[in-house]
C-alpha positions as CSV (number, residue, x, y, z in Angstrom):
1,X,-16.0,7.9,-20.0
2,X,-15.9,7.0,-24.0
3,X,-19.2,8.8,-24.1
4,X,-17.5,11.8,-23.6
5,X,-15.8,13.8,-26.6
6,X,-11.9,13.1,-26.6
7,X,-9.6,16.4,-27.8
8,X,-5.9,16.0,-28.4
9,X,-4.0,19.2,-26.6
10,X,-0.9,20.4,-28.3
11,X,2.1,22.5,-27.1
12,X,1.3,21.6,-23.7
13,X,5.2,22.0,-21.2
14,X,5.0,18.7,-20.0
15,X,5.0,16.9,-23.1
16,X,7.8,16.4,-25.8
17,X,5.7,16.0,-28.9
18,X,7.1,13.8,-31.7
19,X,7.1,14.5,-35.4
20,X,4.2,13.7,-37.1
21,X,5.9,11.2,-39.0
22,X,7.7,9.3,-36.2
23,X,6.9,5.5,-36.0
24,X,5.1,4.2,-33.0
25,X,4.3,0.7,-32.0
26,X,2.1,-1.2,-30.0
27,X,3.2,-5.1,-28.4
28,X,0.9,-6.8,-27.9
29,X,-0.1,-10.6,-26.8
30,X,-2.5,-12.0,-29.2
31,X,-5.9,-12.2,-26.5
32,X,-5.4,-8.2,-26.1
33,X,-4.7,-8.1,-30.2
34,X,-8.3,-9.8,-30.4
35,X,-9.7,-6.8,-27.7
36,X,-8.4,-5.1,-30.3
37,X,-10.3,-6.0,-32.7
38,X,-13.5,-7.0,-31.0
39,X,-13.6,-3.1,-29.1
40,X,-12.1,-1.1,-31.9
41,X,-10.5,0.9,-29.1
42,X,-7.4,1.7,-27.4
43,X,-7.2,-0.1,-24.1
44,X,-6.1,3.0,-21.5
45,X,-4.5,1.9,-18.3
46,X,-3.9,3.8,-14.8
47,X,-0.5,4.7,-13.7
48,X,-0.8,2.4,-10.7
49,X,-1.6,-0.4,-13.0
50,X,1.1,-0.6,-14.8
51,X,3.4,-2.8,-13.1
52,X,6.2,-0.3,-12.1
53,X,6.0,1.0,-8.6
54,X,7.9,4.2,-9.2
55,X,5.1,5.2,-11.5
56,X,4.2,8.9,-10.7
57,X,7.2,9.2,-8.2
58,X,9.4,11.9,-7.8
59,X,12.7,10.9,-6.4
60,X,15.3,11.5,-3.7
61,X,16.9,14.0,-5.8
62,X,13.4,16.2,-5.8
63,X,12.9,15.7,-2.4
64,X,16.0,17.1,-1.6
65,X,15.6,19.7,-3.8
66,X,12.0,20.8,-2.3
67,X,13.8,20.3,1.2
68,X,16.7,23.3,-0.1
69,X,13.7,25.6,-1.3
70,X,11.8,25.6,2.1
71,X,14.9,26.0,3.8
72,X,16.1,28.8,1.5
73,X,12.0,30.4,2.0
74,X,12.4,30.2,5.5
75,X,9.5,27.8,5.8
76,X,8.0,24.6,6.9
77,X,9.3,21.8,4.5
78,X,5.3,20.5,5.1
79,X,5.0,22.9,3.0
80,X,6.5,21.4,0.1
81,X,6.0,17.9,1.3
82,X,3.3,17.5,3.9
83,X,0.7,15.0,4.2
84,X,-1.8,16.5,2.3
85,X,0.9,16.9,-0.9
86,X,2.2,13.4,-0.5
87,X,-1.5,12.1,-0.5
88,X,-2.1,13.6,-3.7
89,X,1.1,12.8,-5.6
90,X,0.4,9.0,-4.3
91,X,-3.2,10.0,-6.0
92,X,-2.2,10.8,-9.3
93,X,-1.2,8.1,-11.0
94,X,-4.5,6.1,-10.0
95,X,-6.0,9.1,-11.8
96,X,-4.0,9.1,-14.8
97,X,-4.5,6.9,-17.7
98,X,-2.3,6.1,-20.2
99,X,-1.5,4.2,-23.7
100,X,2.2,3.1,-24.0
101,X,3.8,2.8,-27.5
102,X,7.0,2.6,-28.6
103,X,8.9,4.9,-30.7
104,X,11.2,4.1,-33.7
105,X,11.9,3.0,-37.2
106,X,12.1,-0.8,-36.6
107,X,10.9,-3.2,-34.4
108,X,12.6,-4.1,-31.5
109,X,13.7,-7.3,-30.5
110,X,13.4,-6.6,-26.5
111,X,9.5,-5.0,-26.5
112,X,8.9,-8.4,-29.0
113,X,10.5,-10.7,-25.6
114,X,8.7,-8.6,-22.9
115,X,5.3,-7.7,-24.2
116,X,3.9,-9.8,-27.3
117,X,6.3,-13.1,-27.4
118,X,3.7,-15.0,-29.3
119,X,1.3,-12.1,-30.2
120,X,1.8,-9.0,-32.6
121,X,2.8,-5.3,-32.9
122,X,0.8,-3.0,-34.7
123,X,2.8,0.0,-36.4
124,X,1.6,3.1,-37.2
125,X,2.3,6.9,-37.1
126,X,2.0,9.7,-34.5
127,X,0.0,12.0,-37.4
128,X,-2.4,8.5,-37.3
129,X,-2.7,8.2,-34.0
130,X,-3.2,12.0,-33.8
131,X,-5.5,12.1,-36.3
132,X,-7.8,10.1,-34.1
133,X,-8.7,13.3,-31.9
134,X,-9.9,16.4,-32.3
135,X,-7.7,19.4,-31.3
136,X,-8.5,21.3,-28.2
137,X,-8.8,25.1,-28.8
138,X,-9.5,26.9,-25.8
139,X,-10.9,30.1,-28.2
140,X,-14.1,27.7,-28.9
141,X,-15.0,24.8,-26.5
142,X,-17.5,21.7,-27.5
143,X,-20.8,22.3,-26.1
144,X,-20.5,18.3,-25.2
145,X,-18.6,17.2,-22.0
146,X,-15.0,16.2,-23.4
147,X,-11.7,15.4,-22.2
148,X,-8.2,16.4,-23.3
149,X,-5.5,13.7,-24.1
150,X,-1.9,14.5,-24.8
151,X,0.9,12.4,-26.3
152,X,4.5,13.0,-25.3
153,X,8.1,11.3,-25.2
154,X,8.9,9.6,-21.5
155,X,12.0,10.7,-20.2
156,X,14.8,8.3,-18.7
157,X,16.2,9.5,-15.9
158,X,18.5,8.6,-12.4
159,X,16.2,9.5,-9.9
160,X,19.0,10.5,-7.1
161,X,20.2,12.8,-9.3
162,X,17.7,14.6,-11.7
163,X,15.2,16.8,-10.4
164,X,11.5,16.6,-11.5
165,X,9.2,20.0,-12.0
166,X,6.5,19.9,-9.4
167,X,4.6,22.7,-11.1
168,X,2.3,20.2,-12.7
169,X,0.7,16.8,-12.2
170,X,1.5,15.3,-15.1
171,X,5.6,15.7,-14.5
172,X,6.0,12.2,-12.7
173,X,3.9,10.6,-15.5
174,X,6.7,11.4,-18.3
175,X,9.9,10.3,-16.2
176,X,11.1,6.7,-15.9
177,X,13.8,4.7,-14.6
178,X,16.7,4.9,-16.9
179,X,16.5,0.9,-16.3
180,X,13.3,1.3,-18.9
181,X,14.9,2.9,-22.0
182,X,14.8,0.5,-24.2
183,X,10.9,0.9,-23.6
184,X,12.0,4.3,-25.8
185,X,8.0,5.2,-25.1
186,X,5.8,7.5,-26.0
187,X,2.6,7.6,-23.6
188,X,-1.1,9.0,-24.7
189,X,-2.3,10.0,-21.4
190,X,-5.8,11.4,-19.6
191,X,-6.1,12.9,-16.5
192,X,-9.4,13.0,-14.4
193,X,-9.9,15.9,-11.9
194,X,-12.8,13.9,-10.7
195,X,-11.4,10.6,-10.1
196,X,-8.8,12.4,-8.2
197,X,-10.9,14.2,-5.9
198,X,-12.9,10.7,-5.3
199,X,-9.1,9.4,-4.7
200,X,-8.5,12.0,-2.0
201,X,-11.3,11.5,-0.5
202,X,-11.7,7.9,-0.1
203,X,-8.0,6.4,-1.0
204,X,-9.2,3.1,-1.6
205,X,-11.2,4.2,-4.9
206,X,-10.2,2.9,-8.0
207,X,-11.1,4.6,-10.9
208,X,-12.0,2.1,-13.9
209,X,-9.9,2.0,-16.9
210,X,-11.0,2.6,-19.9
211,X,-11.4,2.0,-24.1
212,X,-10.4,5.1,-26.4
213,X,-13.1,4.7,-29.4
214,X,-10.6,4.6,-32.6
215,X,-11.1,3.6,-36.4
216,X,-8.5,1.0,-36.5
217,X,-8.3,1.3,-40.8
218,X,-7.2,4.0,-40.5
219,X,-4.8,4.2,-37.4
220,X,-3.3,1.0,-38.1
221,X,-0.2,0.4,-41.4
222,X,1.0,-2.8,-40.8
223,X,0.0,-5.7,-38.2
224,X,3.4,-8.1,-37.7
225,X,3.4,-11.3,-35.7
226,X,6.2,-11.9,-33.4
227,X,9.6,-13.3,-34.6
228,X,10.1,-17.5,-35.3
229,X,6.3,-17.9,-35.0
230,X,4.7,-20.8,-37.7
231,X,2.8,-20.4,-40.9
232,X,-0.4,-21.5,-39.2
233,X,0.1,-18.5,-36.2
234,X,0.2,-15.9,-39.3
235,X,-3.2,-17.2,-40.9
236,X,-5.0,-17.3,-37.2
237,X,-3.6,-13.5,-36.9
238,X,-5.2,-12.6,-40.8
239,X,-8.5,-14.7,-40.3
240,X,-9.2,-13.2,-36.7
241,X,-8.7,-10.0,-38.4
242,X,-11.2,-10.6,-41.2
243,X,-13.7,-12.3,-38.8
244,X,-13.7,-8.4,-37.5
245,X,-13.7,-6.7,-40.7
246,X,-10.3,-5.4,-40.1
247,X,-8.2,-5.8,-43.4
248,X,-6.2,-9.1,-43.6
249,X,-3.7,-7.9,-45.9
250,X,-1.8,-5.9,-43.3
251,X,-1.0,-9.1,-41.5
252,X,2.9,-9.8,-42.1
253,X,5.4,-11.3,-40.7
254,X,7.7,-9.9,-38.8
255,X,11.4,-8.6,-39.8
256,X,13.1,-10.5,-38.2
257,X,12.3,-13.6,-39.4
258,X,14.4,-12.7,-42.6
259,X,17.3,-14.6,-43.4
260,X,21.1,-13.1,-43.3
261,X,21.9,-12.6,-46.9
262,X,25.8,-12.9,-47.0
């Protein structure tokens, strides 16, 4: 897979883009900081891997809705929701790979508890992270094989209420639980036809995950360690990150740790 040649689509439906200079962040305990480092890649992880079962779902509220259409077409709901349609929603997210990060101007106290308690987060900008990828242009295709990624908002929603489009796969790989918003994420994601069709075919396939070649100087602005951590865990973080030739200096700690003034 990182053989191939990765392309960044833009103005796809699906995805909610955000501006360019919009701050992302990554959590991160320090032995996946270090993979990091040692890889110089972005670690990209299937849906199904994730840890949250309702990954790639679409809800009672769709289901009812796709129940209403067939009934209002005159037609089989199996149709709509047949085996052969359930088999490949429950395919998709074991085809789709992502990279979470989370979007806003300051770090955030509950993605610090939940992902990287004694680790870091590395900050950066969507035009950085964009600016990793080419841009896909249909008018003039590589010659190489390549793969397009997209990078879109995840939406928060109540899924007995709001209904999910089921005009394209990647739908259910935007929409979360609105029990994850303080996640606030925004998801880099990959789609493989071919892993999918393997998937059909043989459900018990996993397709591998994979690392996203990136050049870390220049994706990455500031490296902070998490909250109420000692001197000594700050010096580990900056010497690991010389010991890879990744640049010290951007090794701070985090804001947090700042005393109340008045």
């Amino acid at each position: 897979m990182t053989n191939r040649l990765f392309l960044l689509g833009r103005q796809h439906p699906v995805f909610e883009e955000p501006d360019d200079n919009a701050i992302i962040w990554r959590f991160l305990e320090f032995p996946k900081f270090v993979s990091l480092l040692s890889k110089r890649a972005l670690h990209m992880a299937h849906g199904h891997r994730l840890g949250d079962p309702w990954e790639g779902s679409l809800g009672s509220a769709t289901l009812d809705q796709l129940k209403l259409e067939a009934k209002i077409l005159g037609i089989p709901e199996t149709v709509f929701i047949g085996s052969n349609i359930q088999t490949f929603r429950k395919a998709a997210p074991k085809a789709t790979a992502v990279s979470c990060w989370h979007l806003g101007e300051h770090e955030s106290a509950a993605m610090w508890q939940l992902y990287a308690n004694r680790g870091v987060a590395i900050q950066t900008r969507c035009s950085l992270l964009r600016g990793q990828f080419g841009v896909f242009d249909s008018n003039n295709r590589p010659t190489q094989p390549f793969s397009i990624l997209h990078l879109g908002k995840v939406k928060y929603i109540d899924y007995t209420k709001t209904v999910i489009p089921t005009n394209n796969t990647f739908w259910p790989m935007v929409h979360k639980r609105v029990s994850f918003k303080h996640e606030q994420e925004v998801r880099l994601a990959h789609f493989s036809f071919e892993d999918i069709e393997e998937i059909i075919k043989d459900p018990s396939h996993e397709a591998p995950d994979f690392n996203l070649p990136v050049n870390l100087d220049q994706l990455i602005e500031q490296v902070y360690i998490s909250p109420r951590q000692p001197d000594w865990f700050l010096e580990v973080v900056k010497d690991t990150a010389a010991a890879f030739k990744f640049n010290p200096a951007r090794g701070v700690r985090s804001t947090r740790d700042k005393d109340p003034i008045f």
